[in-house]
PABA-63446 format. One record per atom (N, C-alpha, C): x, y, z; residue in one letter. Coordinates in pm, whole numbers, padded with zeros to 5 digits, always signed. Layout:
BEGIN
XYZa ...
//
This chain:
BEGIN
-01474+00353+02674x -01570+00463+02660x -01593+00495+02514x -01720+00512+02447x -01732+00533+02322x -01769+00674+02281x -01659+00735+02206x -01667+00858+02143x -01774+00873+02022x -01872+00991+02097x -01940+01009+01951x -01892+01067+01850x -01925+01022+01723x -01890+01061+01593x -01949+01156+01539x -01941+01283+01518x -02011+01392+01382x -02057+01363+01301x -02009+01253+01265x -02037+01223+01132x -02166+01145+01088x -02186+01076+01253x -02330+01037+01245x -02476+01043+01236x -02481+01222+01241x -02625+01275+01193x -02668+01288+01033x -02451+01258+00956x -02499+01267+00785x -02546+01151+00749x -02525+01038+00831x -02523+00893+00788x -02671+00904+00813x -02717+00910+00942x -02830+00878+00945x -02959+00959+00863x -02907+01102+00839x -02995+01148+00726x -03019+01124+00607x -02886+01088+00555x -02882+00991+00422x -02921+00856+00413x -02947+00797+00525x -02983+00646+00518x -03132+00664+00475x -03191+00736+00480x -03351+00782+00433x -03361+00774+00260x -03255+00881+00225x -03262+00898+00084x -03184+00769-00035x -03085+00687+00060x -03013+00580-00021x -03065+00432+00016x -03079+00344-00095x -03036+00251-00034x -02924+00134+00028x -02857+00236-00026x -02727+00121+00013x -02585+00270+00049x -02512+00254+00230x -02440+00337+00244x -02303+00332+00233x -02204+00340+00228x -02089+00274+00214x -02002+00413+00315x -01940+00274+00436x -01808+00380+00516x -01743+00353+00481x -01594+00438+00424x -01448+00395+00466x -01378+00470+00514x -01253+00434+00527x -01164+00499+00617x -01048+00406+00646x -00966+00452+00680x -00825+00359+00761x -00865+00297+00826x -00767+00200+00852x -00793+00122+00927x -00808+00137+01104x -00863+00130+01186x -00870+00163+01313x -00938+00270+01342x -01014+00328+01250x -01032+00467+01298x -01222+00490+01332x -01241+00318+01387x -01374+00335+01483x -01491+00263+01361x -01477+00253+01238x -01582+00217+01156x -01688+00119+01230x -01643+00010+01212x -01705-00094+01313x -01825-00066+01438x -01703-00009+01531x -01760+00024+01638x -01888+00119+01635x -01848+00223+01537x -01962+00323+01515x -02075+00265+01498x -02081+00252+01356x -02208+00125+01289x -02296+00031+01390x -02215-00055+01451x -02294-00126+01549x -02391-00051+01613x -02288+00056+01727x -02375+00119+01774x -02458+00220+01711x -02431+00244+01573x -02586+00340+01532x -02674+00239+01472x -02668+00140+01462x -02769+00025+01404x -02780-00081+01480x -02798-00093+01556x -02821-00222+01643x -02921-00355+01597x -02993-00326+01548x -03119-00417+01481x -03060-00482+01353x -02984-00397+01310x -02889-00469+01130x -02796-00603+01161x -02824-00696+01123x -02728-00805+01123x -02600-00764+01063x -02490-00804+01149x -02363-00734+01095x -02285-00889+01074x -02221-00838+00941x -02146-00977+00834x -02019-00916+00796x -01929-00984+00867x -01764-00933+00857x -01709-01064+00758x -01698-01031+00631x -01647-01091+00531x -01510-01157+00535x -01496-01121+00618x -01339-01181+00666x -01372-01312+00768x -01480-01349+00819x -01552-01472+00865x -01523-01562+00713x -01463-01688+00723x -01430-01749+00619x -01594-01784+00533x -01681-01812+00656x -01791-01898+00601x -01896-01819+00546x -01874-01695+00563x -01937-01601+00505x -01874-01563+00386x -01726-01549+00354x -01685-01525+00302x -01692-01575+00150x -01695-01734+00206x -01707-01852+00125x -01860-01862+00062x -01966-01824+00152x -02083-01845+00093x -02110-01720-00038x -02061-01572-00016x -02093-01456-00072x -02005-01482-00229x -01904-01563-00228x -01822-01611-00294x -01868-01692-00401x -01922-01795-00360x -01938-01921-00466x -02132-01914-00484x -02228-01813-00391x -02348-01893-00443x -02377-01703-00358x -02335-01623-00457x -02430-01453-00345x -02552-01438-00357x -02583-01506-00468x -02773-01490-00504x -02813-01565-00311x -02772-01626-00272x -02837-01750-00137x -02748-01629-00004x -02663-01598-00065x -02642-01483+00041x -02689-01370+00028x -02725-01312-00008x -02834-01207-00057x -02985-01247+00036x -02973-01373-00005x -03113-01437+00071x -03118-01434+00208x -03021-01487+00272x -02969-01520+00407x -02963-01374+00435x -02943-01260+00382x -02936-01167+00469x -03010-01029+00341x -03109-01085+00384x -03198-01018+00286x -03265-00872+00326x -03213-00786+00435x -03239-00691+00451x -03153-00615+00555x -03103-00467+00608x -03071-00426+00702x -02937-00497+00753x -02871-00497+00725x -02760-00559+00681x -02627-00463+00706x -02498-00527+00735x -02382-00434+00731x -02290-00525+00695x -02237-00494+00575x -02097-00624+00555x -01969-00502+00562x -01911-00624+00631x -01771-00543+00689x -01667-00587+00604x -01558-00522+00551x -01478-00557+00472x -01525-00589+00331x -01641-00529+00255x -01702-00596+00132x -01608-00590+00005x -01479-00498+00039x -01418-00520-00075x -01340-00676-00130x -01375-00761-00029x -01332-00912-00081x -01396-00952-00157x -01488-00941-00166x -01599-01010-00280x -01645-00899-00364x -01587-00853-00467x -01615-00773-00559x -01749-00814-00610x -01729-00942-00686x -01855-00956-00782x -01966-00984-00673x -01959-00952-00547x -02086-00968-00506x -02163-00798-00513x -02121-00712-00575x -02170-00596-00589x -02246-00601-00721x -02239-00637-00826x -02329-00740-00922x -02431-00739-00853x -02484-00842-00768x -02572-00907-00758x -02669-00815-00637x -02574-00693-00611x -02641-00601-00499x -02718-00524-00537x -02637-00464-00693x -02750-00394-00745x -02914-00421-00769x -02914-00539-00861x -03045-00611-00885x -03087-00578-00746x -03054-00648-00621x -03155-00604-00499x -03176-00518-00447x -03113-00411-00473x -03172-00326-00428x -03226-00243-00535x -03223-00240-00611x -03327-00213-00713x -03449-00280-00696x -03457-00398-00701x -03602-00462-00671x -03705-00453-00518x -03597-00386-00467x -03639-00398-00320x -03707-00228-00296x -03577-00160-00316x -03620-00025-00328x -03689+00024-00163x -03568-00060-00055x -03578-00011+00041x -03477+00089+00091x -03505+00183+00144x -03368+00318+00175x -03269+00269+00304x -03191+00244+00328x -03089+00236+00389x -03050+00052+00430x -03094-00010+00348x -03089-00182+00359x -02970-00192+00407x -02874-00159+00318x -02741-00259+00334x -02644-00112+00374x -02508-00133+00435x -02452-00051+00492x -02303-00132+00438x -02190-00093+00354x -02076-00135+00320x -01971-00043+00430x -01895-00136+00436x -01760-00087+00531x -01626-00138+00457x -01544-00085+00456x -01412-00161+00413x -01266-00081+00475x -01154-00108+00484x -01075-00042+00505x -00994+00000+00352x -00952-00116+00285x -00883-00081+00160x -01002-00040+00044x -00935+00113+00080x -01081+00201+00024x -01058+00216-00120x -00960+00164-00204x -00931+00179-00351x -00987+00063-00400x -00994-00072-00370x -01068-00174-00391x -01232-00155-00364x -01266-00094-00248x -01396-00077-00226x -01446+00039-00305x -01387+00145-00312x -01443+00223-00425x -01438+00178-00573x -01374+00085-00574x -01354+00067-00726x -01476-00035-00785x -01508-00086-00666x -01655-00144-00730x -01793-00083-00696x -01738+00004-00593x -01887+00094-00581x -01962+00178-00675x -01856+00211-00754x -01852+00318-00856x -01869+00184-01032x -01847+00091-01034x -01851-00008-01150x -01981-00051-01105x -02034-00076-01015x -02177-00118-00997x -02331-00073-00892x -02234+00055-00822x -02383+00097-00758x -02386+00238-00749x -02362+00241-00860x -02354+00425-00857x -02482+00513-00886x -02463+00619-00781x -02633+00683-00802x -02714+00624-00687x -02696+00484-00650x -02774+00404-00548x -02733+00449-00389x -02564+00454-00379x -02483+00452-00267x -02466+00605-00202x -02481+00609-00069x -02466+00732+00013x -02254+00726+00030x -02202+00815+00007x -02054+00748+00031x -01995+00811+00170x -01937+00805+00239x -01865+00850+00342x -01718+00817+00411x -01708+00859+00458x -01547+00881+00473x -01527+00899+00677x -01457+00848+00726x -01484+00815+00861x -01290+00840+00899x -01216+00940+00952x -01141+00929+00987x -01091+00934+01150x -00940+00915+01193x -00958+00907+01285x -01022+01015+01423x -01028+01058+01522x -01123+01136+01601x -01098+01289+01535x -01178+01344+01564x -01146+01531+01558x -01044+01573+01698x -01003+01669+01687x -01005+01750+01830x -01109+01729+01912x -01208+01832+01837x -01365+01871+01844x -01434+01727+01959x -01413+01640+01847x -01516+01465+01917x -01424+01464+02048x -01269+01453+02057x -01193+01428+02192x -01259+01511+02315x -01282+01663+02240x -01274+01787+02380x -01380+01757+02434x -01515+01703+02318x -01662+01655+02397x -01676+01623+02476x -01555+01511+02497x -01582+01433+02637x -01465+01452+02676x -01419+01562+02729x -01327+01585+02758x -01178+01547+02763x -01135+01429+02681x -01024+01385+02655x -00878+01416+02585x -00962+01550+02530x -00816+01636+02468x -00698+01629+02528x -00574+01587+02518x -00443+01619+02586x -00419+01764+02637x -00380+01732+02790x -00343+01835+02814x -00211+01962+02776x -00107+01920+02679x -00005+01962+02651x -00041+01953+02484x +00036+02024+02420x +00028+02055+02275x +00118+01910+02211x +00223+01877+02274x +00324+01779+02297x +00243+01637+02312x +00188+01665+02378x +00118+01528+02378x +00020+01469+02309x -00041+01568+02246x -00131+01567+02157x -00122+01539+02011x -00012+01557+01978x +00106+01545+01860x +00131+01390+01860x +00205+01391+02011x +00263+01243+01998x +00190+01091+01998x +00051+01153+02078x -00046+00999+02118x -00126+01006+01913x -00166+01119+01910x -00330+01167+01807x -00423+01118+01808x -00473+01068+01707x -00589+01019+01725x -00676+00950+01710x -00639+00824+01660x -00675+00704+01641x -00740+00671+01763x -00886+00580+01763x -00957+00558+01877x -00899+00463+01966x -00825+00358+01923x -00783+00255+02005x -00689+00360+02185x -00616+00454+02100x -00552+00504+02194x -00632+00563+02304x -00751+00581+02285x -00856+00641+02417x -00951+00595+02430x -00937+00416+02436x -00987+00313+02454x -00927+00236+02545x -00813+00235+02536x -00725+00134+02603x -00612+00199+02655x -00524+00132+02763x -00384+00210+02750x -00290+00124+02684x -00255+00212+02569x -00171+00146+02461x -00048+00280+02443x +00082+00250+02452x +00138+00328+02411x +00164+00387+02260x +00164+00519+02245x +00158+00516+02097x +00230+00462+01995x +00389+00436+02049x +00473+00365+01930x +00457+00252+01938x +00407+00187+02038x +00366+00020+02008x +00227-00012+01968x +00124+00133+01910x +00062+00089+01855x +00071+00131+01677x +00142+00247+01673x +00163+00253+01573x +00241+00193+01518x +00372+00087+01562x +00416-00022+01500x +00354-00113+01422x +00231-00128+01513x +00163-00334+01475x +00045-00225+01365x +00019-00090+01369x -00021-00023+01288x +00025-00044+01108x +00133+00005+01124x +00249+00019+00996x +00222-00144+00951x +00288-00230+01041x +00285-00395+01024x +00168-00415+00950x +00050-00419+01009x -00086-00450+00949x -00148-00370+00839x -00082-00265+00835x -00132-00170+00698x -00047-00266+00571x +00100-00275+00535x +00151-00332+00508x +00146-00484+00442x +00083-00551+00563x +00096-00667+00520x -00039-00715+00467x -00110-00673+00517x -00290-00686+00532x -00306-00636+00389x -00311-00472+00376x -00359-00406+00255x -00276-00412+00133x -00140-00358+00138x -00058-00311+00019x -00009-00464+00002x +00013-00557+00064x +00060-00655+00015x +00005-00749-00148x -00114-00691-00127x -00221-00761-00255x -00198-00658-00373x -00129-00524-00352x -00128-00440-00442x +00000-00477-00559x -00042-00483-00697x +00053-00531-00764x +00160-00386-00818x +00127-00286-00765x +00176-00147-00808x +00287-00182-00677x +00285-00253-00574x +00356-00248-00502x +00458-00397-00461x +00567-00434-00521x +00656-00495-00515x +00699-00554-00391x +00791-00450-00319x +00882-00428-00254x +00843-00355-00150x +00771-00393-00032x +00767-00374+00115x +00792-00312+00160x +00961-00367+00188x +01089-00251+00247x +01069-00119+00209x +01099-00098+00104x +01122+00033-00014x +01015+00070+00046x +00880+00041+00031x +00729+00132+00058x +00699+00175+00206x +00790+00089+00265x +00799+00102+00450x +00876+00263+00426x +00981+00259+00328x +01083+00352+00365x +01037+00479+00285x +00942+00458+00171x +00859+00629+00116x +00814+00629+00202x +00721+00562+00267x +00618+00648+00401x +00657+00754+00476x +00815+00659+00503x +00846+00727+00641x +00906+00920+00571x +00929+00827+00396x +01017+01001+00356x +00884+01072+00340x +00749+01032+00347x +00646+01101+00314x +00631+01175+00422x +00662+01128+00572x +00636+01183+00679x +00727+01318+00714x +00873+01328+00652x +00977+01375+00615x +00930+01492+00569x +00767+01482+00464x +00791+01606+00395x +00646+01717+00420x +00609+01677+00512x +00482+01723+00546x +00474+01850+00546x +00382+01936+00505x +00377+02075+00454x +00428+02151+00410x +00515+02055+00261x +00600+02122+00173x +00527+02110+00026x +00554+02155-00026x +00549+02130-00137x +00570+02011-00258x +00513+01891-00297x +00542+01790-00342x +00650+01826-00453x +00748+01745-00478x +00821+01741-00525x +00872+01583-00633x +00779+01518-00676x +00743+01376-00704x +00939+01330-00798x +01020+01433-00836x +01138+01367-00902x +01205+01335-00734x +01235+01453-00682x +01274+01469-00532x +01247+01320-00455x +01140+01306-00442x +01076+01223-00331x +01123+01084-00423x +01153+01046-00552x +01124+00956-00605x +01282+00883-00552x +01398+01016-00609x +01525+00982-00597x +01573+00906-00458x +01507+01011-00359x +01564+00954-00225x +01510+00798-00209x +01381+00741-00265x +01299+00683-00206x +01389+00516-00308x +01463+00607-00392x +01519+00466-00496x +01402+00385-00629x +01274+00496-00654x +01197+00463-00717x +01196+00496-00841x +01132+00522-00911x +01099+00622-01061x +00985+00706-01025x +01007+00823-01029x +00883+00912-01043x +00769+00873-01076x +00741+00769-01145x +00583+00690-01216x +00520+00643-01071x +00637+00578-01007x +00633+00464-00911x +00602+00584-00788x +00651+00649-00763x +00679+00750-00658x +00489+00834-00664x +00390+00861-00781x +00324+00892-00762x +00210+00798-00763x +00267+00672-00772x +00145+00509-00785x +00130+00542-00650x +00236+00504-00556x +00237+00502-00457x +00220+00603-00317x +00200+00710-00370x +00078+00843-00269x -00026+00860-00318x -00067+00780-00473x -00238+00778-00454x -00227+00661-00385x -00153+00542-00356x -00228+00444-00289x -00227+00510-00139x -00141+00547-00096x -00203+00606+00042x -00245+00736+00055x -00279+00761-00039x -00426+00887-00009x -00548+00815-00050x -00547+00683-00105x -00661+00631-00107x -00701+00506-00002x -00590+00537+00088x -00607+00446+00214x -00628+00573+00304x -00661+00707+00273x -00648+00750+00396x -00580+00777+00525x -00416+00776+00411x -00331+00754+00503x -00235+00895+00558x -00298+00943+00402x -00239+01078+00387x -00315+01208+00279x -00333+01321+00275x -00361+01386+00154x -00316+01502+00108x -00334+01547+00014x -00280+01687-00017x -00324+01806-00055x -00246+01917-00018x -00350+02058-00028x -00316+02105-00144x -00410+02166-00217x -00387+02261-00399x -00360+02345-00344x -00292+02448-00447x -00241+02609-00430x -00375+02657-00435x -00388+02773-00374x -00517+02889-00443x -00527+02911-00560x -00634+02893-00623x -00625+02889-00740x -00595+03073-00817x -00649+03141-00715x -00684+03294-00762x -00532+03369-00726x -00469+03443-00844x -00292+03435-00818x -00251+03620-00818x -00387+03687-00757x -00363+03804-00700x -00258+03900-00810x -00227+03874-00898x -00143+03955-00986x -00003+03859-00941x +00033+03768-00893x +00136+03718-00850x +00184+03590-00891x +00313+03572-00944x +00311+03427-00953x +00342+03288-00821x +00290+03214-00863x +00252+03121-00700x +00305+03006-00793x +00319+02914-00658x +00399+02794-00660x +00276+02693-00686x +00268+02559-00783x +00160+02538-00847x +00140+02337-00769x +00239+02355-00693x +00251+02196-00648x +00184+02223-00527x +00115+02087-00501x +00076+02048-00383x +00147+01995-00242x +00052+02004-00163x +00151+01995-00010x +00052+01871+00072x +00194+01838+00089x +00116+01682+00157x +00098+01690+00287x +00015+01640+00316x -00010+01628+00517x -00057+01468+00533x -00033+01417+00689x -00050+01304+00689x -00208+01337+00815x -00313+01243+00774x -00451+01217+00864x -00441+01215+01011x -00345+01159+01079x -00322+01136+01212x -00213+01205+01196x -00177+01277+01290x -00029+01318+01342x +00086+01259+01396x -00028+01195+01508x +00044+01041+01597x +00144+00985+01490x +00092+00931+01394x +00182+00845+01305x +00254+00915+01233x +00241+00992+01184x +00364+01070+01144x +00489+01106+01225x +00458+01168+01325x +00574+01155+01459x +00644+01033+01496x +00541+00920+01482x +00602+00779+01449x +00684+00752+01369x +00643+00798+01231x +00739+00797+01114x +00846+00858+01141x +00882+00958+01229x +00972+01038+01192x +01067+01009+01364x +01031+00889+01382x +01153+00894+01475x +01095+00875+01657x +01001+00964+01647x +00929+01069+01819x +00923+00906+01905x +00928+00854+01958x +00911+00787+02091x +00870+00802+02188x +00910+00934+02229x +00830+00987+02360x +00806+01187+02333x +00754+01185+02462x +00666+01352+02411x +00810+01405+02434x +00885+01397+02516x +01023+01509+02474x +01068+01492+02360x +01002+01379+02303x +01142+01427+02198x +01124+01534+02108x +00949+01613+02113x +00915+01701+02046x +00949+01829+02085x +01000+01853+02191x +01093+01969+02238x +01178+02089+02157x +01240+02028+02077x +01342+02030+02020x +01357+02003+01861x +01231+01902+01852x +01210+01840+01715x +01252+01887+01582x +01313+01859+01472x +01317+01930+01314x +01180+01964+01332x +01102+01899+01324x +00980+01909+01267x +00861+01943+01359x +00851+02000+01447x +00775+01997+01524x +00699+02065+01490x +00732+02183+01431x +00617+02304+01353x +00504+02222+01240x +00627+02195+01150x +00523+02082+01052x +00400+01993+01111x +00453+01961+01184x +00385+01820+01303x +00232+01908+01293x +00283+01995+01435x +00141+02091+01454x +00086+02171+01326x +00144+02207+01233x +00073+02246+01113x +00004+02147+01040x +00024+01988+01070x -00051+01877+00972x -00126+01824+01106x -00135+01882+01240x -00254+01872+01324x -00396+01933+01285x -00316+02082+01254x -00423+02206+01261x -00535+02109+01043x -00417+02110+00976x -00500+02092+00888x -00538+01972+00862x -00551+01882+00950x -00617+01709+00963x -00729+01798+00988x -00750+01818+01107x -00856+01874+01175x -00947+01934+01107x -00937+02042+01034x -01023+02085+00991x -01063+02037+00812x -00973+01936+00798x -01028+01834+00701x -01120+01718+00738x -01083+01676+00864x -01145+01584+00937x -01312+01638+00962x -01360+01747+00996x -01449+01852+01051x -01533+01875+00924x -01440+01886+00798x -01499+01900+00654x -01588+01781+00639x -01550+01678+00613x -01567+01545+00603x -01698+01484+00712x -01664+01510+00791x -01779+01460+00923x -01872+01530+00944x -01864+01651+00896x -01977+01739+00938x -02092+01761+00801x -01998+01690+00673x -02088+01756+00523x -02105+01873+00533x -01952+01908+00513x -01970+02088+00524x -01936+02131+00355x -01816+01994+00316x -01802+02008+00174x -01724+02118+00120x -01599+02166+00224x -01521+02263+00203x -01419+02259+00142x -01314+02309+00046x -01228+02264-00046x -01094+02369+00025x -01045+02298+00093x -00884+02399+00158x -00804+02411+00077x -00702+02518+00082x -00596+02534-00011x -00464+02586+00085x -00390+02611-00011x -00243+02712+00069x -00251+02790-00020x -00154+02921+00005x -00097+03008-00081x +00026+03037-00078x +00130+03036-00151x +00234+03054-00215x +00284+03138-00296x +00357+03226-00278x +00421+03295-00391x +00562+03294-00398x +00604+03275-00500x +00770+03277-00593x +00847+03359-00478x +00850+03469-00430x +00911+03540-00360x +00947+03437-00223x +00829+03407-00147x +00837+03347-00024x +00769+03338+00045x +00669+03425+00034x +00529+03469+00087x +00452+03346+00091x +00355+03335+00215x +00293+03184+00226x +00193+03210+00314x +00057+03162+00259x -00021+03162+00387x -00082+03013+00369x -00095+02977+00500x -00059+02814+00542x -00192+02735+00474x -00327+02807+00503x -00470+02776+00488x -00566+02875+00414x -00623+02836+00303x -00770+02928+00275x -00855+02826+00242x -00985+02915+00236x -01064+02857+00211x -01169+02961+00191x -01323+02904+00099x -01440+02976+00094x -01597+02970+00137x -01631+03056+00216x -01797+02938+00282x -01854+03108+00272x -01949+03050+00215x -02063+03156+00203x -02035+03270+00130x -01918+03263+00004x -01921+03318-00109x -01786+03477-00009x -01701+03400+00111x -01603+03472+00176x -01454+03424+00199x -01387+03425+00127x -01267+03404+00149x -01208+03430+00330x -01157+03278+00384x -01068+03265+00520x -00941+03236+00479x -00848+03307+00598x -00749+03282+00554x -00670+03225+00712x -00569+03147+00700x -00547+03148+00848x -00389+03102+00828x -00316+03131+00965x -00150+03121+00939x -00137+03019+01093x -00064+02938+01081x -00072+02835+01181x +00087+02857+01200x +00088+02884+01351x +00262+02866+01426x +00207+02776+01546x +00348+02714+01567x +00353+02611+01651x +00389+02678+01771x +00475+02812+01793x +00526+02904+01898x +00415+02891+02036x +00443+02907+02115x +00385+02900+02247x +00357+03041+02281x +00433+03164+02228x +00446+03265+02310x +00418+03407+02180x +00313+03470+02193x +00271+03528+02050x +00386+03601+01942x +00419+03636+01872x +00488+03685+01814x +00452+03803+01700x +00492+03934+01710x +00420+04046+01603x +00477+03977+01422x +00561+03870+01435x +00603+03856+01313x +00530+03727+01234x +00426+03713+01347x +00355+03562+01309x +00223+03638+01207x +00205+03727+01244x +00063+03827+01119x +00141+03886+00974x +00245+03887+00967x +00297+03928+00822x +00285+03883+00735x +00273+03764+00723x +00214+03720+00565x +00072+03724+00569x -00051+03728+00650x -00168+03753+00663x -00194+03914+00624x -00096+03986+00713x -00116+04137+00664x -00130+04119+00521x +00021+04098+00476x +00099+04058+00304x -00035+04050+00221x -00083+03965+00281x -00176+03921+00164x -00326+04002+00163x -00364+04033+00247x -00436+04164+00277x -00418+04260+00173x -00263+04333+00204x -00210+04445+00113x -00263+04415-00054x -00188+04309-00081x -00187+04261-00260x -00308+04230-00291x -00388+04209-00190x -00555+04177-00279x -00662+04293-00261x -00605+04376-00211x -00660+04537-00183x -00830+04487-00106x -00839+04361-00038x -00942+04345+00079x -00929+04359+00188x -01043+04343+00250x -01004+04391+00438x -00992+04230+00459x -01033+04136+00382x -01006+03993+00479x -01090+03946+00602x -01160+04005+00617x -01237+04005+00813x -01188+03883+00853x -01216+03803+00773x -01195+03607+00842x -01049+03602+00813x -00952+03625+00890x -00857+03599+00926x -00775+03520+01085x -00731+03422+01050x -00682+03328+01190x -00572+03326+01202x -00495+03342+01320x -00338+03277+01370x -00438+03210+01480x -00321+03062+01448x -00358+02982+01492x -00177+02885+01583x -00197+02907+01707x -00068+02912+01789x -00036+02834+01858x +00034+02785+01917x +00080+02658+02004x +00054+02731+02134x -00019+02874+02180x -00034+02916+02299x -00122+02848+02356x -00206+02889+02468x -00301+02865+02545x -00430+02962+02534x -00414+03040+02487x -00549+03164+02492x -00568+03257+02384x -00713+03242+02385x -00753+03249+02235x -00780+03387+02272x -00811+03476+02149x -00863+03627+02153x -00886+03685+02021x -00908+03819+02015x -00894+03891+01893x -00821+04037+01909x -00771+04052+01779x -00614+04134+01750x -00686+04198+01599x -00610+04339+01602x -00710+04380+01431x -00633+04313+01315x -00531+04228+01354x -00475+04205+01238x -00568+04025+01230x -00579+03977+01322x -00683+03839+01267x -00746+03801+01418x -00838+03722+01432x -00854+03641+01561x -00749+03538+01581x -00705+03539+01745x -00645+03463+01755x -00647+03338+01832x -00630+03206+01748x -00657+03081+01836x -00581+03025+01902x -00628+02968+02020x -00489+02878+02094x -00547+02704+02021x -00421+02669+02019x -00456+02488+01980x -00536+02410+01965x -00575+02459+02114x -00744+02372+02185x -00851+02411+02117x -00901+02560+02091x -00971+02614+01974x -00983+02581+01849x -00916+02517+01819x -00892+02474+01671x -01039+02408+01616x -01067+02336+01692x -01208+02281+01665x -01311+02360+01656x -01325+02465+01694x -01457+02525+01666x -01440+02611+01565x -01310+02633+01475x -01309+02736+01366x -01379+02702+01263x -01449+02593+01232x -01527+02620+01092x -01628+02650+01124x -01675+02675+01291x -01819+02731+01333x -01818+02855+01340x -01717+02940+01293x -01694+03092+01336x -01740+03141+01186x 
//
């Protein structure tokens, strides 16, 4: 069954104004599939076909020819210097949406998009499903637990695949496929084993000497290696608020991983009990709630910049953000069952900025959503429609 994408009314509005669009994203997370089906008429050229590969390679002026219009090359970050020879055409052609780039290793593919078609290219970013795209068609998990443990990579609500045997041949193929060509990256093992401490540290505060020691790296090495997977889309991180209320705040960033699924992977989960009980289970659902509404950012071209807040004391509110010149603020618990102590740092921060706040969220591992004068309150499943509120 094919899930529609959000993200496909920006593509197709921008395919008017560009000529040339470029998706990326992780690996698995539907690129392909999308494209086809929003272009059906475009000849689609997966560069990873040797003979294509080979022709774009040794003679691109004759491949250029051969596929001289409407076009989708998949994987284009193999053939760098064929972005050279893209420009000239589409400059001369000066048709709006010709060629359509896809790649998964999005640091290679950006790195020539930006050396040779810049100004020309629509860019986009394609991760794995929303909430939002699942609930459409009704596929959301029924348990908070389960939702954590499968996430949301498309293959999984495509097929029946269990999640740790797909997030295995996942890890495997990220690994061997992408980072293997990376010369910042040595040693396999070792990078198998930051991931998993990356998964370890999800909605804390980065700590790059910390993370470096456990991981057996050097701090240099320790931050090569989370831009390479925030530039795979594997993972990213939230800034402090920048605005510090008369207060001093904690100035490091907090990492969250794109899928949840795999992180629970990383960290051990096998099956949905084992989230019962979990260290981490709060974290888990706190790097659900803020995939999501990064994911929602991203797909929708809403163009929203999230943060946390922090202060020296202890004080923390999980999410802000600004749309329409209004500060949101929202506090995410994983609890099932409401709690009067889950609004105190929302009050907190209320108090110290002498505003009323109106856009305020708890956001809960319950079942039923409502409103309370201290914020509105969401259940899980809701989560998707909060950047429409």
């Amino acid at each position: 069954m094919f899930i529609p994408r959000s993200i496909e009314k920006r593509i197709r509005e921008l395919s008017a104004s560009f000529p040339v669009l470029s998706v990326t994203g992780p690996r698995q997370s539907g690129k392909t599939t999308m494209l086809k089906r929003m272009f059906p008429d475009y000849q689609y050229v997966s560069l990873e076909n040797p003979d294509y590969y080979d022709l774009a390679l040794n003679d691109p002026r004759l491949f250029l020819e051969r596929f001289d219009r409407y076009a989708i090359f998949d994987e284009a970050q193999r053939v760098p210097h064929l972005f050279n020879y893209l420009q000239g055409k589409v400059d001369n052609d000066r048709i709006m949406g010709q060629y359509i780039l896809s790649g998964s290793q999005n640091y290679l593919l950006m790195n020539s998009i930006t050396q040779s078609l810049a100004g020309r290219v629509a860019l986009f970013s394609l991760f794995p499903f929303s909430m939002a795209e699942v609930e459409a068609v009704d596929m959301l998990s029924t348990s908070l637990e389960e939702a954590v443990f499968k996430g949301f990579y498309p293959p999984l609500y495509d097929r029946p695949l269990n999640p740790p045997d797909f997030f295995a041949n996942y890890i495997e193929t990220y690994v061997q496929r992408d980072i293997r060509q990376l010369q910042a990256v040595q040693n396999l093992i070792v990078f198998r084993t930051f991931v998993q401490l990356c998964a370890g540290r999800i909605g804390q505060p980065l700590n790059y000497q910390a993370l470096a020691t456990d991981a057996g790296v050097s701090p240099s090495t320790a931050k090569a290696w989370l831009g390479i997977l925030e530039a795979s889309h594997i993972i990213f991180t939230l800034p402090p608020y920048f605005k510090n209320f008369r207060k001093r705040l904690t100035k490091a960033h907090k990492l969250y991983f794109y899928d949840v699924g795999l992180a629970a992977y990383l960290l051990g989960i096998r099956q949905v009990s084992d989230l019962q009980a979990h260290f981490a289970r709060g974290n888990l659902f706190e790097d659900m709630v803020v995939a999501e509404l990064r994911k929602q950012s991203h797909h929708n071209g809403l163009l929203i910049d999230f943060y946390y807040w922090h202060e020296s004391n202890g004080h923390e509110v999980d999410l802000m953000w600004e749309r329409n010149n209004e500060l949101h603020i929202a506090e995410v618990k994983s609890g099932t069952t409401l709690n009067r102590s889950f609004f105190d740092n929302l009050s907190y921060l209320k108090k110290i900025t002498g505003q009323d706040l109106q856009n305020a969220y708890l956001i809960y591992g319950g079942t039923d959503s409502f409103s309370q004068t201290e914020a509105e309150v969401l259940s899980w499943r809701d989560v998707g429609r909060l950047l429409m509120m």
